[in-house]
N, C-alpha and C positions, 0 to 999 in steps of 0.2 A: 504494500500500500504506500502509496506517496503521501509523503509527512503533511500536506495542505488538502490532502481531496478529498470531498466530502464525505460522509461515511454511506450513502447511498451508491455511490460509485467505485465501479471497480477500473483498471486498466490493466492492457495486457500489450507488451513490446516483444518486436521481432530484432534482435541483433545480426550482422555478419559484420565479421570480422572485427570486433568490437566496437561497431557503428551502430546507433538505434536507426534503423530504417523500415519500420511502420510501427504503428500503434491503432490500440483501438480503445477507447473508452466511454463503458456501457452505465448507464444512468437505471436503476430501480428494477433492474434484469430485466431490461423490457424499452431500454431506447440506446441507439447507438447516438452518445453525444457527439464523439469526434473519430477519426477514423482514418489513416492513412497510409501509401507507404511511398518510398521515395522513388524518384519519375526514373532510378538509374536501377533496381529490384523490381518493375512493373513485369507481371508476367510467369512471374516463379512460384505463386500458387504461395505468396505471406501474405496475402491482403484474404483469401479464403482459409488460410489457414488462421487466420486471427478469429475470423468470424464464429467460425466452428467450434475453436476452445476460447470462445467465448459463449456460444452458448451453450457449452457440456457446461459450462462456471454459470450461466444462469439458472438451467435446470438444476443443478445441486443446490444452489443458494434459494432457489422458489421451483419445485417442484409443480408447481401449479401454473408457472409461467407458457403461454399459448402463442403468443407473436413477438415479434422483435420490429419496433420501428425503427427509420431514419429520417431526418429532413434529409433530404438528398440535392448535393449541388445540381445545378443541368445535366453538368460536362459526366456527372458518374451517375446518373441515371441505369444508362446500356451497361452500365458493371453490377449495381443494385442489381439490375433484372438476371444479369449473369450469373448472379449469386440467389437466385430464387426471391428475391423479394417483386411484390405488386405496387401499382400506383395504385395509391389510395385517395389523390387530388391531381387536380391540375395545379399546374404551376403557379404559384404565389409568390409575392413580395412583401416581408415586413421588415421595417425599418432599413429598409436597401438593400436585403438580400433573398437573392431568389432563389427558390428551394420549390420541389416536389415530395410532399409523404407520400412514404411507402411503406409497406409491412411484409416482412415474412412470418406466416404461421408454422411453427415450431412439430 
């Protein structure tokens, strides 16, 4: 756990070669707040390998957990869908950034 993070949230990092290059961290077992991995590691299956023991780490922490959302940037939409999740809106803007919910059922 990170010495600042809330205690509703978890985070989970992918290293190579003693580089942090992606991360994911999940809000209430049940929202992806942040999520990424570096544009030079795209492709090597750490951005779905995060996801995944991230939610074997939801299901243990809430057993009862059923979807996993994200506000999803535009540009990672076609990766969300990659990785099984649905539009759940059209595209929105609040406070100047625009994002699409999405859900994967668990």
């Amino acid at each position: 756990m990170v010495p600042d993070q809330p205690p509703e949230h978890f985070i989970m990092v992918a290293e190579a070669d003693g580089q942090l290059v992606g991360m994911i961290d999940v809000k209430d077992n049940s929202h992806i707040s942040l999520s990424f991995v570096d544009s030079a590691y795209r492709g090597r299956g750490i951005g779905r390998a995060l996801l995944e023991r991230s939610i074997a780490m939801c299901r243990s922490r809430d057993p009862g957990v059923r979807t996993l959302d994200v506000s999803s940037s535009l540009w990672a939409v076609p990766v969300c869908e990659t990785l099984g999740f649905c539009r759940r809106s059209r595209e929105r803007e609040v406070n100047g950034i625009r994002f699409v919910e999405m859900a994967r059922v668990l």
